[in-house]
N, C-alpha and C positions, 0 to 999 in steps of 0.2 A: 585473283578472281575478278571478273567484271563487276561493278559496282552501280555503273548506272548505265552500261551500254557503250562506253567511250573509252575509262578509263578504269585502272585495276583499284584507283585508292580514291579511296573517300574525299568528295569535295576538292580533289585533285593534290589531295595533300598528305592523306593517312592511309598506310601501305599495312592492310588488313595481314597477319602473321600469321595467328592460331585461334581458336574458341578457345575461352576461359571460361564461362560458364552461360547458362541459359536457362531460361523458364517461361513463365506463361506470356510474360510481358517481350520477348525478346531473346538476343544473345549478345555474351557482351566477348569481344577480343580483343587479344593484345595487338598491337602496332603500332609503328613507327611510325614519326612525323617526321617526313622528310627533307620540311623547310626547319626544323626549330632542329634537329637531329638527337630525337628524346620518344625515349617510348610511353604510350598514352597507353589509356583503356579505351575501345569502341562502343556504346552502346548502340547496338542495332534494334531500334523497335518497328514492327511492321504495325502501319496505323492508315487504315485508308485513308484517299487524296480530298475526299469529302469529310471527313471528322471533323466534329464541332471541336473537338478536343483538343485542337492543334495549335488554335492561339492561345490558349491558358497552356498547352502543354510546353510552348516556347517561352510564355514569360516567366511560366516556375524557372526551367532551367538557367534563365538569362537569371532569377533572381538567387538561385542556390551559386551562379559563377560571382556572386558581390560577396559571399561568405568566403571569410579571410580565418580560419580557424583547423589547426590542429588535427582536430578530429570530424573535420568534415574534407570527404574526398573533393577537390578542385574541379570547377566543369570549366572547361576549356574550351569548346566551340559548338554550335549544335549545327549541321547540315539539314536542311532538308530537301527530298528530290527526291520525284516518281512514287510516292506513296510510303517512302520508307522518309523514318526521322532516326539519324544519327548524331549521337551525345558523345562528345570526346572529351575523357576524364582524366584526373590524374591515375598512375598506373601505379599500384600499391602490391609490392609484394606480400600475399599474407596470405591465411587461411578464413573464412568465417566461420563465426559464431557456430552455427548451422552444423558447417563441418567439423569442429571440437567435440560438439556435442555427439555428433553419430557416430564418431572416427574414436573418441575421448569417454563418451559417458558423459554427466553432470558433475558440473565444477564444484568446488567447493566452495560453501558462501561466503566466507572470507575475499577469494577471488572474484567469486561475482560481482560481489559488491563494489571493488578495484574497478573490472568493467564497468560497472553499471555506475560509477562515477567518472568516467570518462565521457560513455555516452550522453548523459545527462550534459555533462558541460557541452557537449558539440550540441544538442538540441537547446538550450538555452540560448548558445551564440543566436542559431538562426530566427529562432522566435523574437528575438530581440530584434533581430531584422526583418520582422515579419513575414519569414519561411515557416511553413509548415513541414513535416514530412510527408505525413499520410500513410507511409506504409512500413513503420519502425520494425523488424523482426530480425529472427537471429540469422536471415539469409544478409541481412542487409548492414550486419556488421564485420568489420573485419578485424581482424586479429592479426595485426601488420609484423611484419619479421622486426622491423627499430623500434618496437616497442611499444608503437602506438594504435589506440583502439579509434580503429575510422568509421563513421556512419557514411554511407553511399545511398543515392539514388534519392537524394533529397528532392521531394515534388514529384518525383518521376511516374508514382502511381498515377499520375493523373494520364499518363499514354494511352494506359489501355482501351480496346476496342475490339468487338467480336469474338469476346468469349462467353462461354458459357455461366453462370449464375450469376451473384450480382451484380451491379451495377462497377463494371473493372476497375472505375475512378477509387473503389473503395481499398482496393489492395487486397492484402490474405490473409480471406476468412478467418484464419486461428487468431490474429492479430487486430481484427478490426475490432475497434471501439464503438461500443452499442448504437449510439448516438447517430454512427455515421451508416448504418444499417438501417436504422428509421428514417433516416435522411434530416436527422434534424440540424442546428447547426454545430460545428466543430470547430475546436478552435486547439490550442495548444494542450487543454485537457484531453483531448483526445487525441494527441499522441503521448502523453503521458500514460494513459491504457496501456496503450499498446508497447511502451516500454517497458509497464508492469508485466505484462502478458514475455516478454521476450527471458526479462529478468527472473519469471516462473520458469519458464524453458527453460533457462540455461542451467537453474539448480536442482530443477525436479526431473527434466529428460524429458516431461509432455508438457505440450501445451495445458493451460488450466479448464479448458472444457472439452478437453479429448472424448469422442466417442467413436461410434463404428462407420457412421458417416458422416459424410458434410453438413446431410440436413438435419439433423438433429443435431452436432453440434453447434449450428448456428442458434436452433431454435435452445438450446441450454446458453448461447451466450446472451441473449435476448430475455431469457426469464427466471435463469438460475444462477445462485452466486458459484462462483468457482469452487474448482475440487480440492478440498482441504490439501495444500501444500504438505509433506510427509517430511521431507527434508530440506526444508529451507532456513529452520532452525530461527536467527536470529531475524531471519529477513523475511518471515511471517508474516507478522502483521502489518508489515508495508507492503507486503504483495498485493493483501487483504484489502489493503485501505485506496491501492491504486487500482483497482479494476470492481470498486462499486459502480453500480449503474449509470449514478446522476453524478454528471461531470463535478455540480457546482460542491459533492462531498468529498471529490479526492484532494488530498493535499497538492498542494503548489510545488512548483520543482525546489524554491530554496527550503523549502520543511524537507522536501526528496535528499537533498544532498546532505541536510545536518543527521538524517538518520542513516543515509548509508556511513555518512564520516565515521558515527557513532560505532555501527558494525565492523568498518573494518578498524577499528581502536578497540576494538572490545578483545580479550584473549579469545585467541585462536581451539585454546584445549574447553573451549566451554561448549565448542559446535557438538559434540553429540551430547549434553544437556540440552541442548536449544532444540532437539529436534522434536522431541515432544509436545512441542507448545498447541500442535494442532489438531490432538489426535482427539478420539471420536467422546465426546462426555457422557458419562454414566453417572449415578449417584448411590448413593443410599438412604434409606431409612435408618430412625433411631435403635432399631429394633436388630439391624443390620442386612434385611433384606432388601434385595438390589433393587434399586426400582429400574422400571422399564424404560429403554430409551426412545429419545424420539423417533421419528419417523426421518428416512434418508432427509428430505426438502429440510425440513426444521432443524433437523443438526446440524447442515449447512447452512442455516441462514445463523443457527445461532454461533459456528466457529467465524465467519466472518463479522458479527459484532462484537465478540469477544475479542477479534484481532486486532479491529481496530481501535477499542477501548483499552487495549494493552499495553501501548504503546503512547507514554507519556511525552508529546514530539516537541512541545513547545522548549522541554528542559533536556530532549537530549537522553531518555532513559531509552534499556531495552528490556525487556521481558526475558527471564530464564523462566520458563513454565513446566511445570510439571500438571500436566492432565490427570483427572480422575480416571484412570487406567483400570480400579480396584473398588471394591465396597469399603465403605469408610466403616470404621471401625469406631465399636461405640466405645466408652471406658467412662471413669469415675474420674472426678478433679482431681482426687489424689493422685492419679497415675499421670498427670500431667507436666508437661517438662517443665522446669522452677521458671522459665522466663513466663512461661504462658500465663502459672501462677498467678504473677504478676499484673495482669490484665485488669482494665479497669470495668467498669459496668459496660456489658452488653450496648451498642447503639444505636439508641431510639429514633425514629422518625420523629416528627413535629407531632409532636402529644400532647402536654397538659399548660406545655407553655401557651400563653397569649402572644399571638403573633402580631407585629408592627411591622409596617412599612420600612424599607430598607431606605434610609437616606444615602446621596450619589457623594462621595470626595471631590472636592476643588481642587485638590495639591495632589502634587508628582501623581498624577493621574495617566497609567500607558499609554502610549501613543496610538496603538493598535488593536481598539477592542473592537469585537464584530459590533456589527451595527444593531443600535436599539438595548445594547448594555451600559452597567453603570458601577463605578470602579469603588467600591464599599471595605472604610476600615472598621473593621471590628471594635468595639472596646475591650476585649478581652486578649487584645495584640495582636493581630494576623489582617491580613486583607484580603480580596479576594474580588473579581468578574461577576456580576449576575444579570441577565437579565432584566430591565427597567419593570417593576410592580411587584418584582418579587417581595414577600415579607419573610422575617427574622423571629425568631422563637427560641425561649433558652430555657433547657430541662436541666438543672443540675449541670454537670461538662459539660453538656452539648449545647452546640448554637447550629439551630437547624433552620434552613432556609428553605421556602415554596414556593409556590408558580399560586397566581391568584385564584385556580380552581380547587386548590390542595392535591393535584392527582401525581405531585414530584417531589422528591424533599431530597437537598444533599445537606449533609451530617456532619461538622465540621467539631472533634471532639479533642479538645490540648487535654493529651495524658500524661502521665509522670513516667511511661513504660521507658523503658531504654533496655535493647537487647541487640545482641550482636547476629541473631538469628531471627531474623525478620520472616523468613517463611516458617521457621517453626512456630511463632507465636500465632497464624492463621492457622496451623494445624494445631494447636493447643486449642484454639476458639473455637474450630471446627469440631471439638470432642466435645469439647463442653455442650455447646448448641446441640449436640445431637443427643448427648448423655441427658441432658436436662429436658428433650423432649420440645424444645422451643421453635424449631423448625420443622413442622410437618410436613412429611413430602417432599421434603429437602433432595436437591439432584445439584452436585455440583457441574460449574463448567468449566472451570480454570482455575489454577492459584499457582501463583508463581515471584520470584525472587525479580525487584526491578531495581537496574542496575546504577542505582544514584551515591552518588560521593559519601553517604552518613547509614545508605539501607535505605532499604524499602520492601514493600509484598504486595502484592494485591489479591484479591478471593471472589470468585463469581460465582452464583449460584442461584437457582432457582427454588420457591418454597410455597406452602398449602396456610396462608391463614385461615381459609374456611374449603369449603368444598367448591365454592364457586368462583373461586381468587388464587391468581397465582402471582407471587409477587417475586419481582426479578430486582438483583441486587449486587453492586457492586464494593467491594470495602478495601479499600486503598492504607497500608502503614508507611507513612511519609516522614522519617525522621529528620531532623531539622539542623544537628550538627551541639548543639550549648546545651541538652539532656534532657530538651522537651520532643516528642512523636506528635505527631498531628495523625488521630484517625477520622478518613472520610468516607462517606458511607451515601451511595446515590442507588435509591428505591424508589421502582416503579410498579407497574402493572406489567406482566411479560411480556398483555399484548400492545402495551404503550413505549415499548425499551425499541422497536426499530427505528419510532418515529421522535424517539428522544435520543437516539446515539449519538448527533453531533453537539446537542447539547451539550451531553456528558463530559463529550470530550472535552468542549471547550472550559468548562465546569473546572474539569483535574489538569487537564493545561495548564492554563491562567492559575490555580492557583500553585501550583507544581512553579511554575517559574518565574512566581515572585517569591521564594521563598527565598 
């Protein structure tokens, strides 16, 4: 074919063969370089001769040809002439992402995870080199016949011109990072979204804000958290935590990589346990009447803070969850399993202790605390992160710490418990609390088995101290390895727990991995 009026190949040198694929931005084929005698990929983008687009669109490209890396496809030349821009790339035999999935079904998350640490390394290379992608999605991955998982079309989003809805720099819509829809600024967090958003794909079969059109689900990716993952099992709460709104809450790609490591080292026969972790919370009364569930918006907002309070990333845990599926059932201590038994008192918020100023550690103090904390040893043997003015209070076990308005308190209780069945001793608690009538109102959200070297469980739930208070609560069993459990226990206000989540986190983190 003519190419620009003179001659059949590109730039007089790449002999156009076949279409291999095509979409809104272009079409991309195979052919031969004539002078190198090696077969390329073509990208053909049509981009009028006036676009502003076209000096940024030449220096991504020139900047994605310095990336020297595995898992990013090579750009090799870019032509331009007569309105059209041609990107001549390395030629990958493969299939994408994209096409596994519609050709395949959704992979299993063991596999994903495999992928989704490949790509993860090929986006770190370029960020490191100050490449962006901008338009990370499961078209734009390949699944190369030698074995290798290639990211393509690095910067390339930036071609677009004269289509219809957004602004085309942004790439597609299923994929775009909220940030970059408000036009705010964007930076390698948001293609971190959008890998999370690929990574939902590829284990769930939809996008996470699937709906019947474009514009509504744009306007649900803009104002609603994602659609609780059904089968993503262990890769949950990382879905969760990568496609919150505000860039500055997603984790960073190296927390990204230690938690996919974690997944794909976890056993494989635990994926259908895992897949429960997301599903819809219900609760019960003491009485054993169910109580009523949220409303669609609030169950979603409350499985996405539960995902990402699940997920212990500092030390490398996973969440085996088991959802409140059922009405909890009430029963008598006696019918309780002999570890539960065992249980120490119930764990109080900062109550009758007198609370004192946390004095900050001088010595082997972390190197990496977030800013405005102070790294505090206990004298009752433990350390732990807190925010600078928090104060210290000790009820009997517990040494409870608060925020200087009192409206937070995390619960740090050394028990003599030791049991091999870390979730059954929350479902021993959980009868008890209800048997005894101590949680009014009580709806659970989550309780689940975390996967740490000595045990672990965590329990969420929500509860009625009065008619006008709803108190949201999380209670973590942290065993320690030499016959002591560490219980901690982070109480709020339900409607104080969205604007305290990253506290939390950082809270069971930091102390999680100085243990």
């Amino acid at each position: 074919m003519a190419v620009d009026g003179t001659d059949d190949r590109v730039g007089g040198r790449y002999r156009l063969l076949e279409v291999v694929g095509s979409g809104g931005m272009g079409r991309v084929w195979r052919a031969e370089d004539d002078l190198l005698l090696r077969t390329v990929a073509v990208k053909e983008v049509a981009v009028p001769s006036a676009a502003p687009l076209v000096s940024e669109a030449m220096r991504e490209a020139r900047a994605a040809a310095r990336l020297d890396h595995p898992g990013v496809v090579k750009v090799f030349d870019v032509v331009w002439r007569r309105g059209r821009c041609w990107i001549v790339m390395e030629y990958v035999p493969s299939r994408s992402l994209q096409q596994v999935i519609r050709d395949d079904g959704p992979l299993p998350v063991h596999q994903a995870a495999r992928i989704g640490l490949r790509m993860l390394a090929a986006l770190r290379a370029a960020h490191a080199a100050g490449v962006l992608h901008r338009d990370v999605k499961p078209d734009n991955v390949l699944l190369a016949a030698d074995g290798r998982v290639v990211l393509t079309d690095f910067g390339l989003a930036t071609f677009g011109a004269g289509v219809d809805g957004p602004d085309p720099r942004l790439g597609s819509p299923s994929f775009i990072a909220p940030e970059r829809l408000r036009a705010a600024d964007a930076g390698a967090a948001s293609d971190l979204w959008s890998f999370g958003a690929t990574l939902y794909a590829a284990v769930e079969g939809r996008t996470p804000f699937a709906r019947a059109d474009a514009g509504t689900a744009l306007r649900a990716l803009l104002d609603e958290p994602p659609d609780p993952p059904v089968r993503a099992g262990a890769m949950a709460p990382l879905l969760l935590d990568l496609l919150v709104k505000d860039p500055a809450e997603r984790p960073g790609a190296a927390e990204v990589d230690a938690r996919l490591r974690a997944i794909v080292s976890g056993p494989a026969e635990l994926d259908a346990r895992l897949r429960g972790i997301v599903s819809g919370p219900a609760g019960a009364r003491p009485d054993g009447a169910a109580v009523g569930e949220a409303p669609p918006r609030t169950r979603r907002v409350r499985l996405v803070l539960a995902g990402t309070a699940a997920l212990l990333t500092a030390a490398g845990l996973i969440v085996i969850g088991q959802r409140s599926d059922e009405r909890a059932r009430t029963v008598t201590p006696a019918a309780m399993m002999s570890e539960a038994l065992a249980a120490p008192p119930r764990i109080g918020a900062c109550g009758p202790g007198t609370p004192a100023p946390v004095t900050a550690a001088d010595r082997n103090v972390p190197t990496r605390l977030p800013a405005g904390w102070v790294w505090f040893r206990d004298p009752s043997g433990f350390a732990l992160a807190l925010p600078a003015g928090w104060r210290r209070a000790v009820t009997g076990n517990d040494v409870c710490f608060s925020d200087p308005q009192g409206r937070r308190a995390f619960t740090v209780t050394m028990s003599p418990v030791v049991t091999r069945r870390p979730l059954a001793y929350w479902q021993g608690r959980e009868r008890a609390d209800l048997a005894a009538g101590s949680l009014p109102g009580y709806a659970r959200i989550s309780m689940g088995v975390l996967l740490l070297r000595d045990g672990g469980a965590d329990w969420e739930y929500t509860w009625r101290p009065d008619s006008d208070t709803v108190r949201h609560e999380r209670r973590v069993l942290l065993a320690v390895g030499d016959g002591r459990s560490y219980l901690l226990r982070w109480a709020v206000t339900d409607a104080d727990w969205p604007a305290s989540r990253a506290l939390q986190r950082h809270l069971v983190d930091l102390f999680a991995s100085a243990r």
